[in-house]
N, C-alpha and C positions, 0 to 999 in steps of 0.2 A: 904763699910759700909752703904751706904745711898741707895744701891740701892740688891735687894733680889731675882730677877728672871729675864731670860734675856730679851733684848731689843726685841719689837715689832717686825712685817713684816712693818711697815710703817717707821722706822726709817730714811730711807733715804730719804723719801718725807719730814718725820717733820725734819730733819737738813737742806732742801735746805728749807723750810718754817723758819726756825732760822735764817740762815742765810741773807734771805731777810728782815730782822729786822735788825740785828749789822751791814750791811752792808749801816741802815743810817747814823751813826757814827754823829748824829745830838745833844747826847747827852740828858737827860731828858726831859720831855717835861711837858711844867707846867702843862698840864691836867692829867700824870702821879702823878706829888706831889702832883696835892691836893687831888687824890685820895687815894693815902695812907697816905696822912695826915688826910684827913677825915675818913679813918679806925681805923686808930690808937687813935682818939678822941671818934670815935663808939663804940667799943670794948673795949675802955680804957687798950690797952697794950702799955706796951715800946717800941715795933718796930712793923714795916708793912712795905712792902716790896713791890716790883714786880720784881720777878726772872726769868731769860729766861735763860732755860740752853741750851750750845751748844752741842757738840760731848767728849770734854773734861773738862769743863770750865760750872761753875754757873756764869753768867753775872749778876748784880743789875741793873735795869732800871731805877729804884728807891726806895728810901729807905726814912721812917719818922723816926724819936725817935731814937734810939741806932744803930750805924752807925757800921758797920760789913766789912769785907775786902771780896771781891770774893774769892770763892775758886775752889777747882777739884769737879764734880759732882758727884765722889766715897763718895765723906763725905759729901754731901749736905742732908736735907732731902728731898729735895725739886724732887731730884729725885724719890723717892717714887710715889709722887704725879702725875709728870710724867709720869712713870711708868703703875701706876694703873689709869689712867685719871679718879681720882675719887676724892674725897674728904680726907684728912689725920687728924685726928685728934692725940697727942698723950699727953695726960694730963700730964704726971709727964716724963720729960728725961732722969733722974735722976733713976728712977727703970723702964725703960727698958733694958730688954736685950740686943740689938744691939748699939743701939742710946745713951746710958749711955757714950760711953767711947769717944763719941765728943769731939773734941778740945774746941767747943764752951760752948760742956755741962762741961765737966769735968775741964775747965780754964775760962776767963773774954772771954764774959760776965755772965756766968756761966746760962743758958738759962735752965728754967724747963719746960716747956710747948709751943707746937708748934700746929700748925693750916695752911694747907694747901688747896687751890682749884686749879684745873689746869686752866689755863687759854688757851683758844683753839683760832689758827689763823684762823680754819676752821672748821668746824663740824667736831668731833675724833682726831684732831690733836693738840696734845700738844703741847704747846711750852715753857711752863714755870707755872710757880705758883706764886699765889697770896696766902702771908703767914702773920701770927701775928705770934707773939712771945711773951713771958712772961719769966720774971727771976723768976715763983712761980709756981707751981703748981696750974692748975685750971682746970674747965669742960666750955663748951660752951652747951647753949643752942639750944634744935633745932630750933629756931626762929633764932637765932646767924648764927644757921650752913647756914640756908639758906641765911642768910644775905651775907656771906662768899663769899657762889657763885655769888652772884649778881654782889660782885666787881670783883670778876673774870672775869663774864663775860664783865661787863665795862671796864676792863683794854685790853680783846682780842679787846674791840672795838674801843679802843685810838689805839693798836700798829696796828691795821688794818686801820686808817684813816691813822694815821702817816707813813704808807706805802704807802695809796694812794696820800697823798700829794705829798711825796717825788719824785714817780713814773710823778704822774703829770707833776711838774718842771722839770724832765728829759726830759718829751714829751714839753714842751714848748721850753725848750733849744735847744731840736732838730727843732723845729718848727723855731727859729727864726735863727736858723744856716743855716737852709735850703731856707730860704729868703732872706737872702745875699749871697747864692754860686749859682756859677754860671754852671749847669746841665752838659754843654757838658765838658769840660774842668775841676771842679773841685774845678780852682780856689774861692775865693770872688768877687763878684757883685760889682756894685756901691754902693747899699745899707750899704753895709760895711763902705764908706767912711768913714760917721758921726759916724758911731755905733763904728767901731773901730779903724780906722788910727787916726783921730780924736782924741780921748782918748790917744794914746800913743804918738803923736807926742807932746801933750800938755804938759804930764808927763817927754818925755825928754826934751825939750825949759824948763819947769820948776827948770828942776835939770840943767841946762846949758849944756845941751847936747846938739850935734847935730839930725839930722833928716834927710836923702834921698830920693830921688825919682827917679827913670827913666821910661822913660815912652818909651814903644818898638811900632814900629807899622810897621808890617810886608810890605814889598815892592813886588808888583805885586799880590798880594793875589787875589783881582776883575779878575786878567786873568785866575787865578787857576778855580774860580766860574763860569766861561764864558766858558773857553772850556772844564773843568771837570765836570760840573755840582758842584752843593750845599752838596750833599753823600761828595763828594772826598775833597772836601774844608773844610767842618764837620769835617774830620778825619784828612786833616793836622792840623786844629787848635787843634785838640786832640794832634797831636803829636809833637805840638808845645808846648803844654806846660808844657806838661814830658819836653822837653828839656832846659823851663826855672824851671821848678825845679829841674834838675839836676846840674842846677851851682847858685842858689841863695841859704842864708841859710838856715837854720829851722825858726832864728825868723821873717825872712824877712816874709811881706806881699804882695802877689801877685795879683792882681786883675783883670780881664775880664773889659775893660772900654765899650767894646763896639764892634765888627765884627772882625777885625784883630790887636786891640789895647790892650794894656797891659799896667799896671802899678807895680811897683814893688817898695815896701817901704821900707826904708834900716833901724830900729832903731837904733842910735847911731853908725852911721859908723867910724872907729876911726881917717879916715882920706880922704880926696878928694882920695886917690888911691884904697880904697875898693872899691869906687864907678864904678872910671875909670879901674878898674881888673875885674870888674863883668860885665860890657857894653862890657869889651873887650871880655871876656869868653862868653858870651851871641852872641854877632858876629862871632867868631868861628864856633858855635854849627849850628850857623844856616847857615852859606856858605857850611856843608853838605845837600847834595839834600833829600829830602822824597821820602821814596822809599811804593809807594800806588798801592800794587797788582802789583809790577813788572813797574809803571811806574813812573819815573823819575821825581819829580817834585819839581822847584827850588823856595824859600820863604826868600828873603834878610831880614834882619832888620837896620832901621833906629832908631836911640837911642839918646834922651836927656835926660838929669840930671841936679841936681840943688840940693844942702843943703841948709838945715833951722837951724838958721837962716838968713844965708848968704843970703838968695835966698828969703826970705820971713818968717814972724813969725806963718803963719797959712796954712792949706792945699790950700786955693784959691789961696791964691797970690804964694805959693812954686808951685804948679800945673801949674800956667801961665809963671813962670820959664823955666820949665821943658819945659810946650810946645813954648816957644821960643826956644830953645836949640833943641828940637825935628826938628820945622821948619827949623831953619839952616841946619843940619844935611842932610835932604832931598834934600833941595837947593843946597847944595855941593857938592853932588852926590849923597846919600843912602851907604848902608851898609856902615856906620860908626855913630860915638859917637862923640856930640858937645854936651859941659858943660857949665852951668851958675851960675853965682859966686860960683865957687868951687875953 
């Protein structure tokens, strides 16, 4: 009913253009309400609106005055507008033909006069309407009409900022995710310590949880570098650490300390034997040889641990833990796992 001839050739550009709107899911935005709140004072009508219709679905961005439910874009009129990326005016709902027999017009809030402009994310591309509404039959002025579009087009240029912002912090988040990982491997950096071990080790010691660490640091790795060259040493530590994330969990955190050194953060371990099951499965993995273009080459690990707060209440001192435990461990021979107050 709200819509009278079929959809565009650009239809698919302007839903993946909609989509890049709903999909901030950020919720109104106060530059939104006062702009249809200051329509709705301009105009002096009951409601104003900012509608972005999808593929099946009239979305409200925001709404001033008389608060309406979303509905299907068959009974909106806003598709119209849409539609025609033109301007809608339709003074009485009440005695038109089509539009008369609206749930809105013909039930509460019983709506006699409607006023649309489209509102564009892009030159030609609709993406919704900017409407007033009235429970009375009325005319607008063409001072009015042109008024109309103006907020229209201020409204495409809030959901276009609010897209660039949005976009923005995406590119920051990657930007700061990308400064704690660490390039060849994958893992997290040191940078991560404070940014994130940090934060969650605090949060478990707060709720009286515990907190892990082991800390791996591969045995004869300098001889790999020396008679392989750096290429071949590059690519065991690649495929060293597929190997530790093939036996640590998902929430565990993994980190790059530094050439052939690794840390690995356990939150909330449920007990000293997840720690000592995963040093042992991490030992395992690694008394298999690397097999690098057909040659054979062998990468032990030596392994300390330590829980918090047994071991320490904060990362420095659980860390000097660890690396006493690690120390031992090498001192005893290598490829094995020595713990500290666990």
């Amino acid at each position: 009913m709200g819509q009278s001839a079929p959809w565009p050739n650009n239809e698919t550009e302007r839903l993946v253009a909609v989509r890049s709107i709903l999909s901030l899911g950020s919720g109104p935005t106060p530059e939104l309400a006062a702009l249809s709140e200051l329509a709705q004072g301009v105009f002096d009508m009951p409601r104003a609106a900012v509608h972005v219709l999808d593929e099946d679905w009239l979305h409200i961005a925001h709404q001033a005055g008389i608060q309406v439910d979303e509905c299907s874009r068959d009974i909106s009129i806003c598709t119209r507008v849409v539609l025609s990326n033109d301007v809608l005016i339709v003074p009485d709902l009440g005695a038109h033909p089509e539009l008369s027999f609206l749930p809105y017009v013909q039930g509460a809030p019983q709506f006699r006069f409607y006023a649309g402009a489209p509102i564009e994310l892009e030159p030609g591309l609709a993406v919704g309407a900017f409407c007033i509404l009235d429970t009375s039959p009325r005319q607008l002025e063409p001072g009015e009409v042109d008024s109309l579009r103006r907020f229209a087009v201020l409204a495409g240029a809030l959901l276009r900022l609010q897209k660039a912002n949005f976009t923005m912090s995406l590119a920051e988040t990657a930007l700061r995710d990308a400064a704690m990982t660490d390039p060849l491997t994958g893992f997290y950096n040191r940078h991560a310590l404070s940014v994130l071990v940090d934060r969650q080790m605090h949060t478990a010691l707060q709720s009286n949880e515990t907190f892990g660490a082991l800390y791996l640091d591969m045995d004869g790795f300098k001889q790999i570098n020396d008679t392989f060259g750096h290429g071949v040493g590059d690519r065991v530590l690649y495929e060293a650490a597929a190997r530790i994330r093939n036996v640590i969990r998902a929430e565990d955190i993994a980190v790059r300390m530094g050439g052939d050194e690794f840390a690995v953060f356990v939150p909330r371990p449920a007990g000293s034997d997840v720690l000592a099951g995963m040093a042992n499965r991490l030992l395992e993995a690694f008394r298999e040889p690397f097999d690098i273009d057909g040659q054979s080459v062998r990468a032990l690990l030596s392994i300390g641990g330590a829980i918090a707060p047994q071991a320490g209440i904060d990362r420095i001192s659980l860390l000097r833990s660890v690396d006493e435990a690690l120390y031992q461990a090498k001192k005893d021979g290598r490829d094995r796992f020595v713990s500290r107050a666990i």
